[in-house]
KELO-14311 format. One record per residue (C-alpha): residue in three letters; x, y, z; residue number from 1. Coordinates in nm, 3 decimals. Example, Ala and Ser with C-alpha at 12.3 -4.5 7.8 and 13.67 -1.06 7.14 Angstrom:
REM KELO-14311
+-----+---------+---------+---------+-----+
!   r !       x !       y !       z !   k !
+-----+---------+---------+---------+-----+
! ALA !   1.230 !  -0.450 !   0.780 !   1 !
! SER !   1.367 !  -0.106 !   0.714 !   2 !
+-----+---------+---------+---------+-----+
//
This chain:
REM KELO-14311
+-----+---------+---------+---------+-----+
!   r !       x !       y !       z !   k !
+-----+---------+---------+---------+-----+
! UNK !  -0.711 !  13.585 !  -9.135 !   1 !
! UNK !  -1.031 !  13.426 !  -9.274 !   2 !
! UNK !  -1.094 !  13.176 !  -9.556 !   3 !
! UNK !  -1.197 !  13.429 !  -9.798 !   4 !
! UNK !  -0.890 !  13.623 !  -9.727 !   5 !
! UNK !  -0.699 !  13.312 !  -9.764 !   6 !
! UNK !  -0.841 !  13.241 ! -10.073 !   7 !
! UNK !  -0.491 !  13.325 ! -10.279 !   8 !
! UNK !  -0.342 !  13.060 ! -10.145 !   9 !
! UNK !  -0.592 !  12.809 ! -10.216 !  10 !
! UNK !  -0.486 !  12.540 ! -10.541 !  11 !
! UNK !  -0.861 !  12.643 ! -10.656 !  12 !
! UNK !  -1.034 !  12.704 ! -11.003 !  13 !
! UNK !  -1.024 !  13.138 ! -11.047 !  14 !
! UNK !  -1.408 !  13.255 ! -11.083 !  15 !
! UNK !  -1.386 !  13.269 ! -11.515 !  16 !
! UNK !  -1.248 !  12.929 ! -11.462 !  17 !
! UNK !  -1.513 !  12.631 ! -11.457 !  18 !
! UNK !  -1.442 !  12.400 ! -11.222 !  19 !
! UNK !  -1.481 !  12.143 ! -11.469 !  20 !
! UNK !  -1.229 !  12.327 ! -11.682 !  21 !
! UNK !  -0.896 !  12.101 ! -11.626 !  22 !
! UNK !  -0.494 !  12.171 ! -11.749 !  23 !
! UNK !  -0.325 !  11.936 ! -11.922 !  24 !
! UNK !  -0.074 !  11.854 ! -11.679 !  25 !
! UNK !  -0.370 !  11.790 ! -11.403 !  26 !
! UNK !  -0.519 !  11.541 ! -11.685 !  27 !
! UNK !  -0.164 !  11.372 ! -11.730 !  28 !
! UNK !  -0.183 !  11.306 ! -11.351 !  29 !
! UNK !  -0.487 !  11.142 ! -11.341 !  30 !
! UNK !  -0.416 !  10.920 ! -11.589 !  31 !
! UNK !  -0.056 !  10.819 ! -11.431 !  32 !
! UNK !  -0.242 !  10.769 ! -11.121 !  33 !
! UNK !  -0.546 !  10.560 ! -11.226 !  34 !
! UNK !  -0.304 !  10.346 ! -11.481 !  35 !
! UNK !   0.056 !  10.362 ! -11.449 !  36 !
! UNK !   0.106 !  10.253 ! -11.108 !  37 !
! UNK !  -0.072 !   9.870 ! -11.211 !  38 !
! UNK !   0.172 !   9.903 ! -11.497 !  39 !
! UNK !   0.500 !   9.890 ! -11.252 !  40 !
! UNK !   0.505 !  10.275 ! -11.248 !  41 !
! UNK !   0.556 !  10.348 ! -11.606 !  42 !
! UNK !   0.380 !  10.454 ! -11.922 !  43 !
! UNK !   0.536 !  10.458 ! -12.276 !  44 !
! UNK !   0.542 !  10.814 ! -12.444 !  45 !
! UNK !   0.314 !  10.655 ! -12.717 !  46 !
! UNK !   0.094 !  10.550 ! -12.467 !  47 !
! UNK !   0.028 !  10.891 ! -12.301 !  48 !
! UNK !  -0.012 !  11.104 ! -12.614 !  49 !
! UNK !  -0.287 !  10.858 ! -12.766 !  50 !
! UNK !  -0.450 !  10.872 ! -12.429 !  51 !
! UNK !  -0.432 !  11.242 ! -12.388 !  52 !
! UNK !  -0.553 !  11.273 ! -12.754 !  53 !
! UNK !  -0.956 !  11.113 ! -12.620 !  54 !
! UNK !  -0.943 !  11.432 ! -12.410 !  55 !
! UNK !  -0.880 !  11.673 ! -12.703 !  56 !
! UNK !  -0.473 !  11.744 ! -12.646 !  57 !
! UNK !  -0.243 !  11.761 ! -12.885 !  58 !
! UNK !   0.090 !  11.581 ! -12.846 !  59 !
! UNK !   0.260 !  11.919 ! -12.851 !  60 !
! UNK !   0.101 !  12.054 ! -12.507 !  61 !
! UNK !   0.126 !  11.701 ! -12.369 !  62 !
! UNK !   0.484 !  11.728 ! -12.402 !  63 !
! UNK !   0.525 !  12.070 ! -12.289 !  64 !
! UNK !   0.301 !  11.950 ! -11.982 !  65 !
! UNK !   0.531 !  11.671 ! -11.895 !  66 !
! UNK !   0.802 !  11.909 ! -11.928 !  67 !
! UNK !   0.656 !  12.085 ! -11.642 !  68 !
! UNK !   0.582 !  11.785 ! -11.463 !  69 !
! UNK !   0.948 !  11.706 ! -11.484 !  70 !
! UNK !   1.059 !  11.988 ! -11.378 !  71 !
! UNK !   0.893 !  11.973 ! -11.029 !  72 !
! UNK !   1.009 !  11.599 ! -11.006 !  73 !
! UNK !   0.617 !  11.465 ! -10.997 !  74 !
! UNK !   0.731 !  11.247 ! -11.363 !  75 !
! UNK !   1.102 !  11.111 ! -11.431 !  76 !
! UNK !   1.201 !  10.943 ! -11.766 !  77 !
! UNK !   1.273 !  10.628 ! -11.819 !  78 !
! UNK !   1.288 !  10.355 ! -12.100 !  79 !
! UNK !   1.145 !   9.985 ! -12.061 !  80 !
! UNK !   1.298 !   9.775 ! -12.281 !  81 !
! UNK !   1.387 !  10.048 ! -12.549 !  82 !
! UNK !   1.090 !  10.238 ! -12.546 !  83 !
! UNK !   1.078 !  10.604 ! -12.414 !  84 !
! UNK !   0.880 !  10.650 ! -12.123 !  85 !
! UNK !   0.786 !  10.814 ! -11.778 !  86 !
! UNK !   0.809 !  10.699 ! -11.448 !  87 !
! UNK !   0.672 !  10.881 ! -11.116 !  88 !
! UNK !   0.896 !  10.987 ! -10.930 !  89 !
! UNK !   0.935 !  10.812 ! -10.551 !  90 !
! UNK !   0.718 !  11.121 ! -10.402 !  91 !
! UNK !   0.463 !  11.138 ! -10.692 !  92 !
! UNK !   0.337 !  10.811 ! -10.588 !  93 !
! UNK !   0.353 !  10.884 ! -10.214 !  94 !
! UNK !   0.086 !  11.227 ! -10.281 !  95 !
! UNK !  -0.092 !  10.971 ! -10.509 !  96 !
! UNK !  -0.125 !  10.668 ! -10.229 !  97 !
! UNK !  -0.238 !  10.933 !  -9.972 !  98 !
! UNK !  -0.478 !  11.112 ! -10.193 !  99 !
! UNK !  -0.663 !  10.795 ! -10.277 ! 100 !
! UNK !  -0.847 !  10.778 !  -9.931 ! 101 !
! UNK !  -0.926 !  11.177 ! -10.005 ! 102 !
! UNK !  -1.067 !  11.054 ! -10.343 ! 103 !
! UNK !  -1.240 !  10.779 ! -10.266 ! 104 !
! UNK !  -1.366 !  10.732 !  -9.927 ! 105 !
! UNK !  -1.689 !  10.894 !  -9.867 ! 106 !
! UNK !  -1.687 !  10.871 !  -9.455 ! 107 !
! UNK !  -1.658 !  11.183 !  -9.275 ! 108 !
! UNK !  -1.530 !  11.215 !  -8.947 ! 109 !
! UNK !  -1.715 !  11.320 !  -8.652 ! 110 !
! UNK !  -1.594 !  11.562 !  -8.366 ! 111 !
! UNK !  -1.537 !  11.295 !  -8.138 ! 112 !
! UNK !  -1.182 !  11.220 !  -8.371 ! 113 !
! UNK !  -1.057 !  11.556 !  -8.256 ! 114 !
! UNK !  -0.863 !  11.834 !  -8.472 ! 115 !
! UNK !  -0.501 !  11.854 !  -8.584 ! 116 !
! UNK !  -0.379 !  12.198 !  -8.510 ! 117 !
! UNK !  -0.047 !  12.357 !  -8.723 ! 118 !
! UNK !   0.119 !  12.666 !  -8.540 ! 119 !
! UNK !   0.411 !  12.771 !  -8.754 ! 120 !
! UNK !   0.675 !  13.034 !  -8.712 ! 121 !
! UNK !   0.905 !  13.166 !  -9.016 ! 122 !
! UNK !   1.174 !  13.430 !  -9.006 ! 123 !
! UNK !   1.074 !  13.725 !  -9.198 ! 124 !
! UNK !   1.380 !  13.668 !  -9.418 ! 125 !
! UNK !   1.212 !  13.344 !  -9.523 ! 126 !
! UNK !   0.922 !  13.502 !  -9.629 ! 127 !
! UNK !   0.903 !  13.232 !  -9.955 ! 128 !
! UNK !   0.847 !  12.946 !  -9.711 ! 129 !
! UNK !   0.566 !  13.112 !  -9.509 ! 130 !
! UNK !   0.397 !  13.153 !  -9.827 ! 131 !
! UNK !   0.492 !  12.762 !  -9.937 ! 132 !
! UNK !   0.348 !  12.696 !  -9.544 ! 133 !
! UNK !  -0.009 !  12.811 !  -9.575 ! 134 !
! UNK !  -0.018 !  12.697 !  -9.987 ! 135 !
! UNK !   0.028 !  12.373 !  -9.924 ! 136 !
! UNK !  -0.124 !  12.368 !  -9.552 ! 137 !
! UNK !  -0.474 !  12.514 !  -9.767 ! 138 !
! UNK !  -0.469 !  12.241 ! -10.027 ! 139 !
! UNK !  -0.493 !  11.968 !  -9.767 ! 140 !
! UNK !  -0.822 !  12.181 !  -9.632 ! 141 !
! UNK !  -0.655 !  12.304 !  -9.340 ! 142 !
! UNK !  -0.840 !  12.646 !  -9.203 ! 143 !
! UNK !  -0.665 !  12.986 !  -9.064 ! 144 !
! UNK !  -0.755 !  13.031 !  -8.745 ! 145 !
! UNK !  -0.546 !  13.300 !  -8.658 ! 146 !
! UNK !  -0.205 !  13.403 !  -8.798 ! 147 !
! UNK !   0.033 !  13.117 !  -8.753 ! 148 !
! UNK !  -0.236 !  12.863 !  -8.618 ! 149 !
! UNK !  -0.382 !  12.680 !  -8.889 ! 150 !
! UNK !  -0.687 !  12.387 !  -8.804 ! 151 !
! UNK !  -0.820 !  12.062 !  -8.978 ! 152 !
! UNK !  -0.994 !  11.741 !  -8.869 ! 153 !
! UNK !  -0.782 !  11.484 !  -8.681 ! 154 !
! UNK !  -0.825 !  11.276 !  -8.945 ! 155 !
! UNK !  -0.512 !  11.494 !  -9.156 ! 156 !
! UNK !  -0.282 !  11.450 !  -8.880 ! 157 !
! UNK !  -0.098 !  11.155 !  -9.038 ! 158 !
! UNK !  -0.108 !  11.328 !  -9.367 ! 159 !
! UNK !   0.018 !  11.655 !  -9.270 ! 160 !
! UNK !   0.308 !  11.546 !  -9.061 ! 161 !
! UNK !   0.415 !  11.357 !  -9.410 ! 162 !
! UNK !   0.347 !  11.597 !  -9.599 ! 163 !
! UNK !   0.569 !  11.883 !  -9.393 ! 164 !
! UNK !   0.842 !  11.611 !  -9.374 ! 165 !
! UNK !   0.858 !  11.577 !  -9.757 ! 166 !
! UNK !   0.856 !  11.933 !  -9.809 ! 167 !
! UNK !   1.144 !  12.001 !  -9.565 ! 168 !
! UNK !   0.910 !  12.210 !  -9.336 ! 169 !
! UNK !   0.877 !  12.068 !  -9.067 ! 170 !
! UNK !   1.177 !  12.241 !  -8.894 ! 171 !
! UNK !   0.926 !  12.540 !  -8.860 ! 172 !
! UNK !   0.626 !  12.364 !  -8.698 ! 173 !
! UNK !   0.430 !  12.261 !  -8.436 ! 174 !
! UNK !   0.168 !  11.985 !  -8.434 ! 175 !
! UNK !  -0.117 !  11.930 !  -8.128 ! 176 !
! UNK !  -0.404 !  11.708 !  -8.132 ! 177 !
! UNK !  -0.727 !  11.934 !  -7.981 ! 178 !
! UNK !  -1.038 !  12.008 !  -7.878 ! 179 !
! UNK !  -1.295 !  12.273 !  -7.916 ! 180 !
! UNK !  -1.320 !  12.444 !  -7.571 ! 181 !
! UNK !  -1.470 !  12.751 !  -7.694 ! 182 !
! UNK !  -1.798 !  12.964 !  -7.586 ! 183 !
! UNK !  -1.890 !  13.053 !  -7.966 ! 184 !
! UNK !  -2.119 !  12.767 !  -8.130 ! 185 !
! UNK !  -1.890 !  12.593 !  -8.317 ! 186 !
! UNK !  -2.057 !  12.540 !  -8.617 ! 187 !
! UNK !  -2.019 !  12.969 !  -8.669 ! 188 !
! UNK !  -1.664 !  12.930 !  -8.590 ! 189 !
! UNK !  -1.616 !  12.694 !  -8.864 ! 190 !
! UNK !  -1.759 !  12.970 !  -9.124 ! 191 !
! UNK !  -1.519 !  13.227 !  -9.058 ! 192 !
! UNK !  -1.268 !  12.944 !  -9.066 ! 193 !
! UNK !  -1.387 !  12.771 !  -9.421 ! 194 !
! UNK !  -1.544 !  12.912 !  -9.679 ! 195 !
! UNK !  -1.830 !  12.695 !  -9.736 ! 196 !
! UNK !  -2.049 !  12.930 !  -9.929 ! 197 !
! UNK !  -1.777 !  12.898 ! -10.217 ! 198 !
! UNK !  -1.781 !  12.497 ! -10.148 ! 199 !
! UNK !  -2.127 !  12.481 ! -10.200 ! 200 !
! UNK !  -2.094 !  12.603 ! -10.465 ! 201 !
! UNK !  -1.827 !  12.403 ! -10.628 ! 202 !
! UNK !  -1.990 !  12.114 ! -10.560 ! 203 !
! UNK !  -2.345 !  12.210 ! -10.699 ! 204 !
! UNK !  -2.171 !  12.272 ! -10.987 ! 205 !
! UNK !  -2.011 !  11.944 ! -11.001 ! 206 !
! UNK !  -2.390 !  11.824 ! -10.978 ! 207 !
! UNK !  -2.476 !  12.054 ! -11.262 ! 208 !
! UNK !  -2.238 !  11.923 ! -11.522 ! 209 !
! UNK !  -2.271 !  11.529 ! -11.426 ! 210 !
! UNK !  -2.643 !  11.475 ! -11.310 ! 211 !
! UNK !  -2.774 !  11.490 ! -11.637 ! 212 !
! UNK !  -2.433 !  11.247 ! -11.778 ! 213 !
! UNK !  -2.596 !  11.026 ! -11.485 ! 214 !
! UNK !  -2.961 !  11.040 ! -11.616 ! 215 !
! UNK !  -2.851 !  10.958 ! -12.025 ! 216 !
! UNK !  -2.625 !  10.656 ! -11.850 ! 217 !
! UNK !  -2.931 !  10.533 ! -11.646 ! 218 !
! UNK !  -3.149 !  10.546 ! -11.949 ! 219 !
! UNK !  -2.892 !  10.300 ! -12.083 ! 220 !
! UNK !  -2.722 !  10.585 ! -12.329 ! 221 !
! UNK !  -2.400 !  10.535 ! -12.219 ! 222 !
! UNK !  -2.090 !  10.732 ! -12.386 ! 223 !
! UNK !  -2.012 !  10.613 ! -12.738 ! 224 !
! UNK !  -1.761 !  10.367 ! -12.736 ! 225 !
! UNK !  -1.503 !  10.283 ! -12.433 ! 226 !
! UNK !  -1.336 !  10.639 ! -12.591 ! 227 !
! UNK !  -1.546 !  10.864 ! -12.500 ! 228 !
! UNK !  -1.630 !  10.679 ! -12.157 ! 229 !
! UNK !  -1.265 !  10.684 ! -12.078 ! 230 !
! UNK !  -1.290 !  11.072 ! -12.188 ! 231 !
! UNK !  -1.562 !  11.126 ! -11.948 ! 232 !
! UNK !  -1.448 !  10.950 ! -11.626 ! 233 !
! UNK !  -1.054 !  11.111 ! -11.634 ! 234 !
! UNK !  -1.220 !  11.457 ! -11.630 ! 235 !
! UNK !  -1.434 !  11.419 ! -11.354 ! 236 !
! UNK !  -1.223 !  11.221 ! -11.146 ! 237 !
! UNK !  -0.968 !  11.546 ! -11.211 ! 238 !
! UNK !  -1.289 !  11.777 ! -11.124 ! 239 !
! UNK !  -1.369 !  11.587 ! -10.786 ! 240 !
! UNK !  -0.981 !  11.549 ! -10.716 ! 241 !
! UNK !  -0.949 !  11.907 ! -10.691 ! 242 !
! UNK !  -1.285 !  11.929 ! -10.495 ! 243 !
! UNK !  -1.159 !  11.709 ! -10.248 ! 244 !
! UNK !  -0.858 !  11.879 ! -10.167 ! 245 !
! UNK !  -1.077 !  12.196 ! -10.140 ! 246 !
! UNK !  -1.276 !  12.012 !  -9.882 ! 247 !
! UNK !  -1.142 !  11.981 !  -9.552 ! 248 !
! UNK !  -1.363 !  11.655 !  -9.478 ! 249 !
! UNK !  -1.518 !  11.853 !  -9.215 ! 250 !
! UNK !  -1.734 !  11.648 !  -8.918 ! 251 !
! UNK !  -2.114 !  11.682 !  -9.026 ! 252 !
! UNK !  -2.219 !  11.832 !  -8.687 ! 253 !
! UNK !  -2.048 !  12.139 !  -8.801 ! 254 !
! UNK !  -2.169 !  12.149 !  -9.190 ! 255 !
! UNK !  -2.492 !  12.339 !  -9.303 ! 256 !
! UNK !  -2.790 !  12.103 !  -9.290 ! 257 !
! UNK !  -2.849 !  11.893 !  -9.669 ! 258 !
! UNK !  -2.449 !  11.948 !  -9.730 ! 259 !
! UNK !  -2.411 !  12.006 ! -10.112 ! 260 !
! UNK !  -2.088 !  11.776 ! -10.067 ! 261 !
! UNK !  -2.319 !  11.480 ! -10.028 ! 262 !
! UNK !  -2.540 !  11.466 ! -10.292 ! 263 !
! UNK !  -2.222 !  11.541 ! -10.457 ! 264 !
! UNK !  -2.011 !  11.241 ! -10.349 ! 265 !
! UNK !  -2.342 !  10.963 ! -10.412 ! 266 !
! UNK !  -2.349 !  11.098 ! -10.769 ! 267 !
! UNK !  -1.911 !  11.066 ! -10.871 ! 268 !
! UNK !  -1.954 !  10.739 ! -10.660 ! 269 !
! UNK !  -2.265 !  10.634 ! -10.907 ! 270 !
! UNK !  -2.114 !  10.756 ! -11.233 ! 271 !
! UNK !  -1.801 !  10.613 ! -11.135 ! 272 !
! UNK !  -1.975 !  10.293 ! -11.067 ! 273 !
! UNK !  -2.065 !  10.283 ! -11.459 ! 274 !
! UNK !  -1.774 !  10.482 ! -11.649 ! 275 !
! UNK !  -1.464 !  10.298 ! -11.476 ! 276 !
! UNK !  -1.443 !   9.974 ! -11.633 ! 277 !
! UNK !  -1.525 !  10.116 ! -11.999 ! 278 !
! UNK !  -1.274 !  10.364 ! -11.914 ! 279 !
! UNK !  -0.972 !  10.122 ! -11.787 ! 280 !
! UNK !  -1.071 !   9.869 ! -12.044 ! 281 !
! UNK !  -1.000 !  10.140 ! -12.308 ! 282 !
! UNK !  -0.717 !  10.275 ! -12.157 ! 283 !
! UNK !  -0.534 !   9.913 ! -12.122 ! 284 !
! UNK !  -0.615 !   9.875 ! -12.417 ! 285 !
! UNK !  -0.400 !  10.150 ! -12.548 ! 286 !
! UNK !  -0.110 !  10.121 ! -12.306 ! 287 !
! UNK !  -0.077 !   9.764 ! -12.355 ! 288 !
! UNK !  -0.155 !   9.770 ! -12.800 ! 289 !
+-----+---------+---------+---------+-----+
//
């Protein structure tokens, strides 16, 4: 099976779809992961509509998006001191915690850390969790190999294991730290095993859309108002999220020569560098008023 086969399974923007293009419910979790977890896990109902109202959202779809978050257990209600409210639940904030280092750290490995390889077997009367297998085994960047032997850096060891623990699939796995041994150059292995063509892309997209926010920022024309900054930063912190969970942080030995996903990474951290503050200044601001 190769990458572009495997495509279906990948948590990944559809080609009609920009990738800057974000759902409610994917805004809602940026903003209860940049905010609510330095407010003792919890924002106020209030809080979250007037936030989700800066990114154009009426309080209708925020609800109905909260619904859904409920529903798969990532938010949990719960009143502080009389006022309606949502909590994350205990697992929410474990994904969160291990998808900061994803986020945020900009180091890639190198093939002297090794590879984490996942072979999997599942009854064909279990079917649903083979699927559930290779989803959620393709949205931490793992790679098909072959059929039932899935590959990633070393680095995802830890967060695979926790992630097929919390899941309740682990009972139909097998884990092995390796090595390439192989008489194929490896860097031609990892194309049919990623599709980096389509990651490329992606991120020269994300470069698209935010170089030229950079340029008005460094010609000191930042966004209107703490608003519109706060506007800015949540949707391209959901846009790289969903990058970097598309990216299997792959050793650069391996990756094409002038990676896209560098230039890529020194511009979020740059903008980031600028539009954070303004953005959590404005956003305690309306959790806290």
């Amino acid at each position: 099976m190769t990458a572009v086969k495997n495509a279906r399974y990948l948590s990944r923007p559809r080609g009609d779809e920009p990738l800057i293009a974000a759902q409610p419910r994917q805004l809602i979790v940026t903003i209860f992961g940049l905010y609510a977890r330095e407010e003792q896990n919890w924002l106020s109902i209030a809080a979250v509509v007037r936030l989700m109202a800066e990114l154009g959202v009426d309080s209708q779809a925020v609800r109905s998006s909260i619904s859904r978050l409920k529903r798969r257990d990532s938010l949990r209600s719960q009143s502080v001191g009389g006022v309606a409210g949502y909590a994350l639940s205990p697992s929410m904030v474990e994904v969160l915690h291990e998808g900061d280092q994803r986020i945020f750290d900009q180091d890639r490995p190198s093939l002297a850390d090794g590879w984490v390889q996942v072979v999997f077997t599942v009854p064909e009367t279990e079917r649903g969790k083979r699927h559930e297998l290779r989803t959620r085994l393709a949205r931490l960047g793992f790679g098909p190999v072959a059929p039932g032997v899935w590959l990633a850096p070393g680095r995802l060891a830890g967060e695979v294991r926790e992630m097929l623990s919390r899941r309740q699939l682990a009972g139909y796995v097998d884990i092995f730290r390796s090595e390439y041994l192989g008489y194929a150059e490896l860097p031609g292995r990892v194309r049919d095993w990623w599709d980096l063509e389509d990651l490329a892309d992606r991120y020269g997209q994300f470069v698209a859309h935010y170089r030229p926010v950079l340029r008005r920022v460094g010609r000191g024309a930042a966004p209107a108002g703490d608003g519109a900054a706060f506007a800015e930063y949540v949707r391209m912190l959901t846009a790289w999220r969903r990058l970097r969970y598309l990216d299997p942080g792959l050793p650069a030995e391996v990756l094409p020569a002038r990676w896209a996903g560098v230039p890529a990474a020194e511009l979020f951290g740059q903008l980031s560098e600028v539009l954070r503050p303004l953005a959590h200044r404005h956003a305690m601001a309306a959790i806290r008023g």
